[in-house]
C-alpha positions as CSV (number, residue, x, y, z in Angstrom):
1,X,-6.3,-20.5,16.9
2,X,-5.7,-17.7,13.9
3,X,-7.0,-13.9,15.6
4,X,-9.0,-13.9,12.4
5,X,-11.0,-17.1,14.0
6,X,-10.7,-16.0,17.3
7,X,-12.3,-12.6,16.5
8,X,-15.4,-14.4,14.3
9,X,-16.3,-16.1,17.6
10,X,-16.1,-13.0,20.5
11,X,-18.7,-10.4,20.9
12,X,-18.5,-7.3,19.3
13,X,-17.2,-5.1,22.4
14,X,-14.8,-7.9,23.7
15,X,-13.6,-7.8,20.2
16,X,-12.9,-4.1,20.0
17,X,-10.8,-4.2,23.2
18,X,-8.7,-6.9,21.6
19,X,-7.7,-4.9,18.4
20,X,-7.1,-1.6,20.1
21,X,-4.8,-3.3,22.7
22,X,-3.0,-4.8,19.7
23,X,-3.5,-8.3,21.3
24,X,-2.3,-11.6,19.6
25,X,-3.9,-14.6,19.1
26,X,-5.6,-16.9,21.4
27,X,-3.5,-19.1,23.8
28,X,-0.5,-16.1,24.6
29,X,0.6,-14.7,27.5
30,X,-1.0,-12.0,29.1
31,X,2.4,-10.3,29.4
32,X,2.4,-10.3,25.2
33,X,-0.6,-7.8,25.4
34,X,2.1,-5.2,26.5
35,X,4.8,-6.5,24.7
36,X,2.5,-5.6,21.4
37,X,1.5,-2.5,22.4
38,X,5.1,-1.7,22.5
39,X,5.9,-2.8,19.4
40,X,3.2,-0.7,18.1
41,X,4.5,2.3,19.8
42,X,8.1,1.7,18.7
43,X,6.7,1.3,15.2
44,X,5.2,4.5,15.1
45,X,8.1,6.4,16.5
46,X,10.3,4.3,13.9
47,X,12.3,2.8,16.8
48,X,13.9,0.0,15.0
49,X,16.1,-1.2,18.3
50,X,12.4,-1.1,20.7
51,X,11.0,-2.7,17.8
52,X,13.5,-5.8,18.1
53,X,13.1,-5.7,21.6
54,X,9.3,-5.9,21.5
55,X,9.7,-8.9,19.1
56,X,11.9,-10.3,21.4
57,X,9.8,-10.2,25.2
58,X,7.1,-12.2,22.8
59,X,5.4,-9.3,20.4
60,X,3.1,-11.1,17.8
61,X,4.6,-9.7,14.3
62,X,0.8,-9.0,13.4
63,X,-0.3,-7.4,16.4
64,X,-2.4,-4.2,15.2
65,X,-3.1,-1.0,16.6
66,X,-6.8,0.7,16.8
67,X,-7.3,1.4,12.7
68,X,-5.7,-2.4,12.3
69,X,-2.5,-1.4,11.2
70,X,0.7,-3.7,12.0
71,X,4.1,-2.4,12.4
72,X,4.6,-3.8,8.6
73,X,1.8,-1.3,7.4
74,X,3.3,1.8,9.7
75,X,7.0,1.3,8.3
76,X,5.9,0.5,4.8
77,X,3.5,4.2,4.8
78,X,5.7,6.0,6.5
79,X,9.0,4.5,4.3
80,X,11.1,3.1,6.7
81,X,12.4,0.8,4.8
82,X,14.7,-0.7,7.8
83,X,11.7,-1.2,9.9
84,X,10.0,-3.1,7.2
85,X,12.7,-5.5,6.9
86,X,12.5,-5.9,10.4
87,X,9.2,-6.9,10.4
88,X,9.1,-9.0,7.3
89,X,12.0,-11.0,8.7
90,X,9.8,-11.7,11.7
91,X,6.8,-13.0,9.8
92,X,4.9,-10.4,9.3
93,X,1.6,-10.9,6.6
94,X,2.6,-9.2,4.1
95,X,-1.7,-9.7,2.8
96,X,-2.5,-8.1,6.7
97,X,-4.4,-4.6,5.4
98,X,-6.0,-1.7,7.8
99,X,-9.4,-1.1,8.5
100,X,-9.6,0.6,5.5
101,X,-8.3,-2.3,3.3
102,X,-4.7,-0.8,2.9
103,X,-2.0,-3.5,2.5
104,X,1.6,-2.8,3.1
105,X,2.4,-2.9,-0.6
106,X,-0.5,0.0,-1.1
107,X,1.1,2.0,1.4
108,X,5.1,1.5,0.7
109,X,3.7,2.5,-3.1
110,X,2.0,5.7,-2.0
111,X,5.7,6.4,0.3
112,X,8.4,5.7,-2.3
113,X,9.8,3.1,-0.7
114,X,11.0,0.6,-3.6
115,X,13.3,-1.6,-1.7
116,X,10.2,-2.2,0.9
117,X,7.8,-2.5,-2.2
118,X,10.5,-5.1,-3.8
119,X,10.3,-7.2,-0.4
120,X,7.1,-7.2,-0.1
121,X,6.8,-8.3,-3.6
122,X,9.2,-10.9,-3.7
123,X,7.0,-12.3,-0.1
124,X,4.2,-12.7,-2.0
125,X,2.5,-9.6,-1.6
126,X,-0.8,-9.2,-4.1
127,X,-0.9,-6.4,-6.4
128,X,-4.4,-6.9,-7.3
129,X,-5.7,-6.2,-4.2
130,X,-8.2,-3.0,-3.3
131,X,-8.4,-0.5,-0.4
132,X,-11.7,0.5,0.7
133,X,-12.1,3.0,-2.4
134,X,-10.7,0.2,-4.8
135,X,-7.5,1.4,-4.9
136,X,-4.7,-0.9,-6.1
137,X,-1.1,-0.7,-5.4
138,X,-0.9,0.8,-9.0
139,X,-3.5,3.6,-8.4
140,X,-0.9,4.2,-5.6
141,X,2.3,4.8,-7.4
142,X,1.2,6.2,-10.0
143,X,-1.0,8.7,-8.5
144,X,2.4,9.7,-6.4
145,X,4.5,9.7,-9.0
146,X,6.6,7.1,-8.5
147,X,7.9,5.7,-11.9
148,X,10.6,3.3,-10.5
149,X,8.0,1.7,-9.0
150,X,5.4,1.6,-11.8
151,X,7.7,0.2,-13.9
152,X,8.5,-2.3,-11.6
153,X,4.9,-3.1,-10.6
154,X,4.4,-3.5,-14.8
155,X,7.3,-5.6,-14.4
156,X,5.5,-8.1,-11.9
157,X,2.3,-8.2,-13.8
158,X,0.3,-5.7,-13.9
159,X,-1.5,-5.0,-16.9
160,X,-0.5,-1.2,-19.0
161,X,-3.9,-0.4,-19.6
162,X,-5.6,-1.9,-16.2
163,X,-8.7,0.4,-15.6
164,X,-9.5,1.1,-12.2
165,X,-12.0,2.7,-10.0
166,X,-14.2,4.8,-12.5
167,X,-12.3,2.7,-15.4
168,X,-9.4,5.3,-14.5
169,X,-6.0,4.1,-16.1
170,X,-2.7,4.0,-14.2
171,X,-1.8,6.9,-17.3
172,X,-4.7,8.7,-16.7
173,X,-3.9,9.0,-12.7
174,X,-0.6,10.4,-13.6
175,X,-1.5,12.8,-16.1
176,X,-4.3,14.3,-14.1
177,X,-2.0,14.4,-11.2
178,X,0.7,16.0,-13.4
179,X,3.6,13.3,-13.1
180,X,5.4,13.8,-16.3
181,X,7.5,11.0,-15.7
182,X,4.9,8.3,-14.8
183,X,3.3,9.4,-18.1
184,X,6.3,9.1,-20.4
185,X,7.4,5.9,-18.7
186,X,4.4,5.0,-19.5
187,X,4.3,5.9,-22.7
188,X,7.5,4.6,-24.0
189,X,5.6,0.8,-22.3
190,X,3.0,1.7,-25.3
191,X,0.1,2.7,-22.8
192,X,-3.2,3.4,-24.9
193,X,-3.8,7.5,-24.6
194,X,-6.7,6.8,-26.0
195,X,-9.2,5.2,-23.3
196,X,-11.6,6.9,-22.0
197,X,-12.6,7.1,-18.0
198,X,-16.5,6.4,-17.0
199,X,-16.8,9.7,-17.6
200,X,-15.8,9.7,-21.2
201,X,-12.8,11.5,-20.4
202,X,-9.2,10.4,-21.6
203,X,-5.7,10.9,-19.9
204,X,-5.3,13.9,-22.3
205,X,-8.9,15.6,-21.4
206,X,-8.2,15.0,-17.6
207,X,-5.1,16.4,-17.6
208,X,-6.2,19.6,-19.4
209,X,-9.3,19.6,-16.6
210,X,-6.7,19.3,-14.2
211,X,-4.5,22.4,-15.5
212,X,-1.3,19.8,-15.8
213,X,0.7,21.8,-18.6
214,X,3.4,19.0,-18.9
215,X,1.6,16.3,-19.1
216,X,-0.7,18.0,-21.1
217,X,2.5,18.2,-23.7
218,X,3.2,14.8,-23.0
219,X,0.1,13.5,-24.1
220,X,-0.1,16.0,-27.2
221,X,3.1,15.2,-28.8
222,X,2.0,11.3,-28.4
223,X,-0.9,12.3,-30.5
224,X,-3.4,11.7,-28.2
225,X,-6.6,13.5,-28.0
């Protein structure tokens, strides 16, 4: 039985103690319960060697911790891009998000980690998906400043002019958080300067509200208003 029907059919406390022991599905040994929390542990001190050995006493590759984060989602926020690997090689879901809808791809954007975000692309990973505050893997890297990884996510599909939460643009995120590159990256793709937020503001107006001199410049010498 999947944890995800497993969990549907327990009662709410009995439940709870399952995900914040980081217990596997149905039908594993009690011993496993430990061998997860390990793995967990391991994960979060970025023990790659504990990690493998967890895996190997009989850790489930998508046991989760208390705020329903697998080792995947730990390596892939905190970039550890070796630790990812790890994980994905074991069969990690790559679609497995936190509590607060996160997915590994969200979180390896927010990080950096390209290689990771690559991996978990090339598994299958959905770059459509929304945290908890509709957040896409996008909203992520560009809001960081990643522009490798934007242009790689515009690479895989996503649309230039996308509009998010608040009908916020992937060019409007980076202006307003002053990432000069993300904006003339996405520039150069022919991003349109000219859309306008939910609250009739465009990447050029948010930036100035945000005191962002270069990407103020940016936007200027694009002819955007």
């Amino acid at each position: 039985m999947k944890r995800s029907s497993l969990v549907s059919c327990l009662a709410p406390t009995v439940a709870l103690a399952l995900l914040l022991s980081g217990a596997p599905a149905g039908g594993q040994r009690e011993t496993d319960t430990s061998a997860n929390a390990q793995l967990l542990i391991a994960a979060r001190q970025g023990d790659v060697p504990a990690v493998k050995r967890a895996l190997a006493q009989g850790a489930a590759p998508n046991a989760r911790n208390r705020l329903g984060k697998t080792a995947l989602l730990i390596a892939a926020e905190r970039g550890q891009t070796e630790l990812g690997t790890v994980m994905l090689d074991a069969g990690s879901d790559v679609q497995l998000a936190a509590l607060n809808r996160v997915t590994p791809l969200m979180a390896a954007c927010h990080s950096g980690d390209i290689v990771l975000v690559r991996r978990l692309l090339d598994a299958g990973a959905r770059i459509d998906a929304t945290d908890q505050v509709d957040k896409t893997a996008m909203v992520y890297a560009a809001g960081q400043g990643h522009a490798e990884i934007v242009a790689l996510l515009l690479a895989r599909g996503v649309a230039l002019d996308a509009g998010y939460d608040h009908r916020l643009t992937a060019l409007m995120w980076a202006a307003g958080q002053g990432h000069a590159p993300v904006v003339r990256l996405l520039l150069d793709k022919g991003a349109d300067p000219a859309l306008r937020d939910d609250r009739g503001l465009t990447a050029l107006e948010i930036a100035r509200q945000a005191g962002q001199a270069e990407t103020v410049a940016l936007l200027s010498a694009a002819g955007a208003r």
